[in-house]
C-alpha positions in Angstrom: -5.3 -27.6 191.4 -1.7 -25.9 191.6 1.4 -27.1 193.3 1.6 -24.1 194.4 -2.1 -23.3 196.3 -5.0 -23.4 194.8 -7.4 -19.8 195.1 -10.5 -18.4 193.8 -11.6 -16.8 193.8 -15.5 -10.0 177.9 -18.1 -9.4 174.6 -20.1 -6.2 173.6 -22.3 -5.6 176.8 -20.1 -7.4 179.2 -18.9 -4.9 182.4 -15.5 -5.4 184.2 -15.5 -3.9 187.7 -12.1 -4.1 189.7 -12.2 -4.9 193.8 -11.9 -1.0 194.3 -11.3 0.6 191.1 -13.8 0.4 188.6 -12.5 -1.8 185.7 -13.2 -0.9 181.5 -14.9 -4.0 179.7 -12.0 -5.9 178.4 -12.1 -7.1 174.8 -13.7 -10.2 173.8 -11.5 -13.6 172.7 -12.0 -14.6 168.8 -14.5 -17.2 168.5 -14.3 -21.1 167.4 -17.1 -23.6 166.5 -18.1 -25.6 169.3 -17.6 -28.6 169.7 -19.2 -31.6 171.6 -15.8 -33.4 171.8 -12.4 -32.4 172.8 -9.9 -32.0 169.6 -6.5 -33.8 169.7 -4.7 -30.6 168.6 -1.6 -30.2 171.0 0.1 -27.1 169.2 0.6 -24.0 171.4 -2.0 -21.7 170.4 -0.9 -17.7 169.0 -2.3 -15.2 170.8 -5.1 -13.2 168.7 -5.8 -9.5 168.9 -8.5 -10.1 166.1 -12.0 -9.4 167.2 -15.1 -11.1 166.5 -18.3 -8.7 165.0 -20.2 -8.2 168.1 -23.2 -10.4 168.5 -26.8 -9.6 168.1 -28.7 -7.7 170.5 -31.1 -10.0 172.4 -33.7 -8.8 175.1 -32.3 -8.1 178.6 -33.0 -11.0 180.9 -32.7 -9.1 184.3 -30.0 -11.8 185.3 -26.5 -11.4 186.6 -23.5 -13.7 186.1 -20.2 -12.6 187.7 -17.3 -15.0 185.8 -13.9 -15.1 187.8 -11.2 -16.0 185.8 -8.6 -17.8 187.6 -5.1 -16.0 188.5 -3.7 -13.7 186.6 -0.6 -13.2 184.2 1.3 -11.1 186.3 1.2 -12.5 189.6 4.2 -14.4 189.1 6.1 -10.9 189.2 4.7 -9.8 192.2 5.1 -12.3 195.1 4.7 -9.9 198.0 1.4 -8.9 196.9 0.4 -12.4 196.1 1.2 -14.1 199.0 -0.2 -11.6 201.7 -2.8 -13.0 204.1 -6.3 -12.4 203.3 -9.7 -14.0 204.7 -10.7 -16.9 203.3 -13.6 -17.8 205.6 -14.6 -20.3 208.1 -12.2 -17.8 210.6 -9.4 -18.9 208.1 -6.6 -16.5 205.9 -4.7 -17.8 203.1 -2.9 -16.0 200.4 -3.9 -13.3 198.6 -4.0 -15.4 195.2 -1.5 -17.9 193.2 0.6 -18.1 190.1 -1.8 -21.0 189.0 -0.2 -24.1 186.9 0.6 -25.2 183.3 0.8 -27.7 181.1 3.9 -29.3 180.4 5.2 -27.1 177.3 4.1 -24.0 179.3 0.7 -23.0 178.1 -0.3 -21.4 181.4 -3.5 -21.4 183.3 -4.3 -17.9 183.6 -4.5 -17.7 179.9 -6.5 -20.6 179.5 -8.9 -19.4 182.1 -8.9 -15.5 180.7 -9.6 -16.8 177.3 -12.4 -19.5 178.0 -14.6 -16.6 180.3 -14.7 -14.2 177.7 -16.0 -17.1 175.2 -18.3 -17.6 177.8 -19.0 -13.7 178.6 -19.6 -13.4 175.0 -21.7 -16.1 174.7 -24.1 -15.0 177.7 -24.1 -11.8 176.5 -25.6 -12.4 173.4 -28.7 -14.2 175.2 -28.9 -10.7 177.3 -27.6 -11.8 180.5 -25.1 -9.3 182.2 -21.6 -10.7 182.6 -19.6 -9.3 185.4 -15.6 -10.1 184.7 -13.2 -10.5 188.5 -10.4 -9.4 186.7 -9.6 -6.7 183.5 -7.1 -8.6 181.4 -4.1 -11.5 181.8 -1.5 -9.2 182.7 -2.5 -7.7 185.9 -2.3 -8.9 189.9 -4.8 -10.4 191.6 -7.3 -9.7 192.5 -7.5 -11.1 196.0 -9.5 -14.1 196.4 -11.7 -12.1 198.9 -12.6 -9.5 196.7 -13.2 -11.6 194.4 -15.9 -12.7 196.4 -16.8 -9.4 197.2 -17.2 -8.1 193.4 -20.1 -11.1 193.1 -21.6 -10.3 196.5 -22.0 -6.5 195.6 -23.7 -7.1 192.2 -25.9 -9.4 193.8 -24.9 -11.8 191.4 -27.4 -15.0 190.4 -24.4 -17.2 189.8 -20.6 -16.7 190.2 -18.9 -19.2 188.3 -14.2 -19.6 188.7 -13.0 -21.4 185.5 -9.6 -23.5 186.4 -7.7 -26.2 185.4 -6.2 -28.4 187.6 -2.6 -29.5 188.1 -2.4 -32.8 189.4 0.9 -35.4 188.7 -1.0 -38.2 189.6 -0.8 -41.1 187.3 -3.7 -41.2 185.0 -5.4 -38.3 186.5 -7.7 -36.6 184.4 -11.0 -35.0 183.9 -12.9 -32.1 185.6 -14.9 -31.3 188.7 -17.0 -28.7 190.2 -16.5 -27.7 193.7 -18.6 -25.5 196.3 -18.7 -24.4 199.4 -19.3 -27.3 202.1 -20.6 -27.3 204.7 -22.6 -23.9 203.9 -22.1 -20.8 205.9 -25.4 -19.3 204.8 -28.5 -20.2 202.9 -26.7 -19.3 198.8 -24.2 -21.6 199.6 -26.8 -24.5 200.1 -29.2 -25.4 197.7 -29.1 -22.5 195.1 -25.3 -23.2 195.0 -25.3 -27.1 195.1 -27.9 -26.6 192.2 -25.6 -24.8 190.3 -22.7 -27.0 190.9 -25.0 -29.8 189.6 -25.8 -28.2 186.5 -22.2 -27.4 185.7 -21.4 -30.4 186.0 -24.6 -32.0 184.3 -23.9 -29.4 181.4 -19.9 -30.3 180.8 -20.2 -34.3 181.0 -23.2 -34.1 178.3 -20.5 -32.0 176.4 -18.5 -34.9 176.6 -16.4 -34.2 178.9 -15.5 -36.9 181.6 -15.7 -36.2 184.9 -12.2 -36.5 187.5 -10.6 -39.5 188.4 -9.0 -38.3 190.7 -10.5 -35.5 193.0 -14.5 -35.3 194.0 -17.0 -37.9 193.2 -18.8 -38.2 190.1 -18.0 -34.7 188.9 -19.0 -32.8 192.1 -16.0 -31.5 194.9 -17.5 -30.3 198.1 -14.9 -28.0 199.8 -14.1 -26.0 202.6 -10.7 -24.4 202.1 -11.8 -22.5 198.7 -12.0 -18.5 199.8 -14.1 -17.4 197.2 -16.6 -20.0 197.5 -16.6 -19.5 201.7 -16.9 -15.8 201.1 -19.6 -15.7 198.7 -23.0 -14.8 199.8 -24.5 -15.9 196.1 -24.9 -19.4 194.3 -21.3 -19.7 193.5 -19.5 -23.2 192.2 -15.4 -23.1 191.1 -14.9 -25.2 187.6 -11.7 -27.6 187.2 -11.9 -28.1 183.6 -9.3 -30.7 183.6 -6.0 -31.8 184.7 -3.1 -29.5 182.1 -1.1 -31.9 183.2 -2.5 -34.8 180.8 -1.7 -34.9 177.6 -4.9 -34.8 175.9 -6.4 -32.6 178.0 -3.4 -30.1 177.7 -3.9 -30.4 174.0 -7.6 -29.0 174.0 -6.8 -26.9 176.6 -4.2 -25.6 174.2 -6.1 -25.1 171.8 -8.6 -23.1 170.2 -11.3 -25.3 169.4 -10.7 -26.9 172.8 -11.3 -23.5 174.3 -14.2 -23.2 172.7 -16.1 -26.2 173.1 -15.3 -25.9 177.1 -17.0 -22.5 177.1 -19.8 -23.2 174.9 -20.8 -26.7 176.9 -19.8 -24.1 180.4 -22.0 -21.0 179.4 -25.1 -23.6 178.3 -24.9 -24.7 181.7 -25.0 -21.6 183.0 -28.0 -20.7 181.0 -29.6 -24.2 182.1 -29.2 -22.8 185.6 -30.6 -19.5 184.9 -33.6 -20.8 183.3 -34.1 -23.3 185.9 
């Protein structure tokens, strides 16, 4: 994903918690038509502090989706915290959490992956499943990639579901993957979890997204070295959405209609899974 280390691990109705603190919902990202293809568009995006009217109130579905939005904005100032050891499973420590990567005119992936969860937040919300966020806004530090874990363990989450994007300056690398935790450490990270790594990545290629050239096979990344998926004791799957290093994919990663059409094809999947 990053060069730098790759870690794990909102919408009227959505809840925020922090990994001790308890965290206020954050404010939901201005929606876009979705899309089933990825626009061309590779102009820097302005950030938007307009808000969408909230959406209409469905029936409570009893379910529970904790989103983890990779890194965070200010992690780059805070080194010593980021780079402190923390568990990461399988008897393993690795750093607290990352910077995270960019594309090459410096749209950075903690924004893409703060704006494309609250689409997806929203979108959930609106079909009355709760949304749990890992994180408050794009300018804070961490959290850890172990209580990242923790904050989808304690709600007892039915799926936990990182959004990244990849960094990769391979030649002609592109397209996304969706990694889990392999070999399992406990019965959620087998079946329910490789279900919902299936239906992710099901979901996004019918989207019309392709699937990595370059990392996993046929769209699906078994791992052991992620912390949040090795920590998780609930169906939990980590999304690449593509490499920001490409030029297309940078472009709709970008922009807003690009951001839009990955959460809408990513929160169907979810829903997919849900109802499954």
């Amino acid at each position: 994903m990053v060069a730098i280390g790759l870690v794990l691990f909102t919408a009227c109705g959505v809840e925020t918690p922090a990994p001790t603190p308890s965290i206020p919902p954050a404010q939901s990202a201005s929606s876009a038509p979705a899309t089933s293809s990825v626009p061309p568009s590779s102009a820097k995006p302005p950030s938007s502090t307009s808000q969408p009217p909230p959406p209409t109130q469905q029936p409570k579905t009893g379910k529970v989706v904790v989103l983890d939005p990779g890194h965070n904005g200010g992690n780059s100032g805070r080194p010593g915290e980021i780079n402190k050891q923390v568990p990461a499973g399988r008897g393993k420590t690795k750093p607290c959490n990352t910077t995270g990567t960019a594309t090459n005119s410096g749209y950075p992936e903690h924004a893409f992956t703060w704006d494309v969860s609250q689409r997806i937040s929203e979108a959930l919300s609106a079909k009355g499943i709760r949304v749990i966020l890992t994180r408050r806004n794009d300018t804070g530090v961490g959290p850890c990639v172990d209580e990242r874990a923790a904050i989808g363990n304690e709600a007892n989450a039915d799926a936990v579901v990182s959004i990244h994007a990849d960094g990769s300056n391979s030649a002609g690398a592109h397209g996304f993957h969706v990694a889990y935790s392999a070999p399992p450490l406990n019965a959620q990270q087998g079946e329910p979890s490789t279900k919902l790594a299936t239906a992710l990545r099901d979901g996004i290629r019918a989207g019309g997204f392709p699937t990595s050239t370059y990392l996993g096979s046929n769209g699906l990344a078994p791992r052991a070295d992620l912390g949040g998926l090795n920590l998780s004791t609930r169906p939990a799957a980590l999304v690449e959405c593509g490499n920001m290093r490409n030029a297309a994919e940078a472009a709709a990663m970008a922009s807003e209609e690009g951001r839009q059409s990955y959460a809408a094809v990513i929160a169907k999947a979810i829903e997919d899974y849900l109802a499954g």
